[in-house]
Steps between C-alpha positions, in 0.01 A plus 500: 500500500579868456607700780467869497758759668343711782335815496323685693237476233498181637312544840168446414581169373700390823197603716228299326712198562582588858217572605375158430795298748480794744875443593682687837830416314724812449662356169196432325401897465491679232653792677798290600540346158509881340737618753768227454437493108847636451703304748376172282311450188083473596270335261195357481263246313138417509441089517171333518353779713769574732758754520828351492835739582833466396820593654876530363794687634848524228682194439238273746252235375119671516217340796182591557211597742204207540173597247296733658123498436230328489549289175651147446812486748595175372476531124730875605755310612526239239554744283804655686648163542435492136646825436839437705549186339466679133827712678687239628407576853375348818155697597599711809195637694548716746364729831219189565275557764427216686182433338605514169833260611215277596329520183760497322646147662141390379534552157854409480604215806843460364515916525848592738362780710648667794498825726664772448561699864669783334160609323259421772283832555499639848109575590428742779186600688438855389311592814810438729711643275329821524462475883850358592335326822672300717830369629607368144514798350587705795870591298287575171279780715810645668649542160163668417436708824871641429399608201172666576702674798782601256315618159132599689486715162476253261211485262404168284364564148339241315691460154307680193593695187617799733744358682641190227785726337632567859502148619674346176757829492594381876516162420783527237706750758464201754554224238841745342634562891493126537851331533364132437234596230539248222338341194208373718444840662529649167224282388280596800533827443347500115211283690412711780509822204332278272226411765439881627494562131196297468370512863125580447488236229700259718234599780720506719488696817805629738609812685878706569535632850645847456723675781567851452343505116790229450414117401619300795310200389238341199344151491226373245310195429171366467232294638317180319228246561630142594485202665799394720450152490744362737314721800165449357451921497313646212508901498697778350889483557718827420801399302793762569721524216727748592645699832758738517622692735836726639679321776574855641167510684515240793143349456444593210391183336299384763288830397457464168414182540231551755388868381454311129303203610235778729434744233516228212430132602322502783251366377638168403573218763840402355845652399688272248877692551647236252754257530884521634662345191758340777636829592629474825396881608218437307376172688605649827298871445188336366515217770503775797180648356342112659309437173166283548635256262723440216323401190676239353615459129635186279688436259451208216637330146291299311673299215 
């Protein structure tokens, strides 16, 4: 089995395979995978007509994503187990969705596979996160009517050639004024560069929200076909990568994320924000957004 490091050469590849399995998962993205290429080593192998991708941060024993595609899962993972055993090592498969867990437990009864809450993705209803209805998000639309009262000058830009240099240059003042930036930050940083780099390639779509000529805010992502299979919803879902924005505007990232999902997702039924990675804040900020579900991921060893 020969794996191959990722490129952004690569994307072509990864899209033929995806869009066979049609997945709403935020891990198994190309985008994702290119972003957080230098945080942890990213490879990849082709295996009896599936796409099969391999993780491995320093000094940590490698797992990987289930075969995508729409070749022969079970001979795919044979292989792997095959593969780990060659190495030693137990097969670790990670960021299951539930369908594949249950696929998986097909193939392989004896497989141990659990859930993993930490990388569960939040899924939101884009429609009422544009409109901010209601009594549960009453505190989201005061945040938002405060800043609309406070910054009526404001003007959102959708992210393009003429306004990428800006967005990274602010970026690294924010990321070098940080007091608790660190190795992961650092990593995110060469990804979100790396990603506006490559943003028409990546297609990926986004806007800044500029007060006074000044970047107050930038968020990006993209949208996909899928099937979330736990709801029984087929459509397109958005997938935001990334959102940034300067705490020094109260309500600030209830715009961006509203203004960004009007002018660039609206579209789409869906908003896949990701997961919480058992953050605390995290959890607690994506929670008070009242997502319409979580999607839930596994994890599983076969031996």
């Amino acid at each position: 089995m020969k794996f191959h490091l990722l490129t952004i050469e690569h994307k072509e590849i990864f899209d033929k395979y995806l869009s066979a399995d049609n997945l709403a998962l935020s891990d198994i993205n190309f985008t994702n995978c290119y972003m957080w290429r230098h945080a942890r080593e990213i490879s990849f192998a082709e295996v009896a007509g599936n796409l099969v991708i391999k993780t491995q941060y320093q000094s940590q024993e490698p797992f990987v994503f289930y075969p995508i595609g729409g070749g022969d899962k079970e001979a795919s993972l044979e292989s792997l187990r095959e593969y780990f055993g060659s190495l030693n090592l137990v097969c670790s498969i990670r960021s299951l969705s539930k369908e594949q867990a249950k696929q998986l437990q097909q193939i392989y009864p004896l497989a141990h596979i659990q859930q993993n809450r930490d990388r569960f993705d939040y899924i939101y209803n884009v429609s009422e996160l544009i409109a901010l209805s209601g009594r549960k998000y009453h505190k989201k639309k005061n945040h938002l009517n405060s800043f609309l009262q406070e910054y009526p000058q404001f003007v959102f830009e959708s992210i393009s050639a003429s306004n990428i240099a800006q967005i990274q240059e602010t970026y690294t003042t924010w990321y070098e004024a940080n007091p608790n930036k660190n190795e992961g930050l650092s990593y995110e940083l060469l990804g979100i560069n790396d990603a506006l780099n490559s943003y028409e390639r990546l297609a990926l779509r986004g806007g800044v929200i500029k007060i006074d000529g000044q970047i107050a805010a930038f968020s990006f992502g993209e949208d996909i076909p899928c099937v979330l299979e736990n709801e029984g919803i087929s459509g397109r879902v958005a997938v935001i990568h990334i959102e940034k924005a300067h705490s020094q505007y109260r309500g600030i990232f209830q715009a961006i994320n509203q203004q960004t999902l009007t002018h660039c997702f609206k579209e789409c039924a869906w908003v896949n924000r990701e997961e919480d990675l058992g953050i605390e804040g995290l959890r607690k900020a994506k929670l008070s957004y009242q997502p319409a579900f979580l999607l839930e991921k596994f994890e599983a060893t076969i031996s």
